[in-house]
N, C-alpha and C positions, 0 to 999 in steps of 0.2 A: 681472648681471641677465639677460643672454641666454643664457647657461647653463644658468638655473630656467627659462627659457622653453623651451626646448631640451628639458631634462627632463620637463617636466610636460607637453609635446606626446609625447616620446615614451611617458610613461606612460597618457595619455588613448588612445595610439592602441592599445594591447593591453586597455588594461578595456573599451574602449567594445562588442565584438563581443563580450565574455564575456559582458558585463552584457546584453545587448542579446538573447543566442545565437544572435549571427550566426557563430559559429566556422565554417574552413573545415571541409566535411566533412556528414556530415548524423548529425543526433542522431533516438534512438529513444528511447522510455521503454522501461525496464528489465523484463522479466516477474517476473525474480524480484528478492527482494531477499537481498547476502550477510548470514549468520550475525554477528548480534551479542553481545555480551557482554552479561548482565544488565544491568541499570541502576534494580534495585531501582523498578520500575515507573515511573521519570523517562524524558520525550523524550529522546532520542539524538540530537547534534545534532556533525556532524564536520566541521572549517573547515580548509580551507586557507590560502593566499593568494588565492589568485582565485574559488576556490567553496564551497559551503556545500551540506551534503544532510543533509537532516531526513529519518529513517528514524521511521515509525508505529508507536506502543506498541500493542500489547493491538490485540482482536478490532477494537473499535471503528475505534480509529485507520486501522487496516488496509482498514475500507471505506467508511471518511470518504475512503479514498486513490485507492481503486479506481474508487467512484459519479466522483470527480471527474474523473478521467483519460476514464471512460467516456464514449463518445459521446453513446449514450443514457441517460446516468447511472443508469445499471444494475449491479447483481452479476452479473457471468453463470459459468456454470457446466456441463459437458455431463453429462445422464441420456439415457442408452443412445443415445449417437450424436447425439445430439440439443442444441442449447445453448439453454440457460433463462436467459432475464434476467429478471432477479425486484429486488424492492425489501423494502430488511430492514424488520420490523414490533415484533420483539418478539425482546431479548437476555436468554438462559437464566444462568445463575450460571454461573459458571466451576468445573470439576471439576480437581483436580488428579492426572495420573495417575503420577507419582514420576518420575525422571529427570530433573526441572527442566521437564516437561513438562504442558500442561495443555489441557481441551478446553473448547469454550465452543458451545452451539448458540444456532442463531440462527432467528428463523421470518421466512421469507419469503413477500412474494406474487409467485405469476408471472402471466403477463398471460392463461393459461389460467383465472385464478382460483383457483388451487389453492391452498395453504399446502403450502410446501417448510420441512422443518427442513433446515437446514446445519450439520454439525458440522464447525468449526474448532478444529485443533492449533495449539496454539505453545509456542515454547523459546526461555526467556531473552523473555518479553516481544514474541518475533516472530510472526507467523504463518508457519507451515512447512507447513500444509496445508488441503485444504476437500473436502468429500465430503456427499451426499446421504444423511442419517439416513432421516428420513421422506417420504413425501406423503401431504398430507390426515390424519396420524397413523397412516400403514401403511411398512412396510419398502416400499423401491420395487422 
């Protein structure tokens, strides 16, 4: 009996600062995320023993991920020096541009008023990239 005691005190005392993210040390969120494998448009979801990281499908997911982390629950993004926090309005069809690669625009509002399109890359289901198509429907 004092042995399962013993054990289950030692095992409470390593999950309880995982579970908690009191680890020693100081954590950041990640900017980018690494290269995943297809997953036939399914969540990706990769478990350890002690942690668990849900990496975001598709455009969407990606800034369902970003507004959340965001302070001011924003996309932001820099045009010519400059960073634009914009909120998404409206998601374009997905184009595919071969390589396992695909574009997806997005229109934004920034706090200027303007409408930014966003065009987003991704491979394998990830987003790999974001760049400024339009403003107000002009090259910028």
């Amino acid at each position: 009996m004092k042995t399962q005691l013993i054990i289950a005190a030692v095992i409470a005392s390593f999950v309880t600062p995982i579970a908690f993210g009191q680890m020693e040390g100081s954590y950041s969120q990640p900017q980018s995320q690494p290269p995943q494998p297809s997953s036939g448009g399914q969540q990706k979801t990769t478990t350890s023993t002690t942690t668990k990281t849900t990496y975001p499908v598709g455009v969407k997911g990606y800034l369902d991920q970003q507004l959340a982390i965001s302070k001011d629950k924003k996309f932001h993004v820099a045009l010519n020096g400059k960073d634009l926090a914009l909120t998404p309005l409206k998601f374009g069809a997905e184009k595919k541009l071969g390589g396992g690669k695909s574009s997806t625009a997005v229109d934004m509002k920034g706090a200027d008023g303007k409408i930014y399109e966003i065009d987003f890359v991704s491979s394998g289901g990830q987003v790999s990239g974001a760049s400024v198509g339009k403003v107000n429907g002009r090259a910028p």
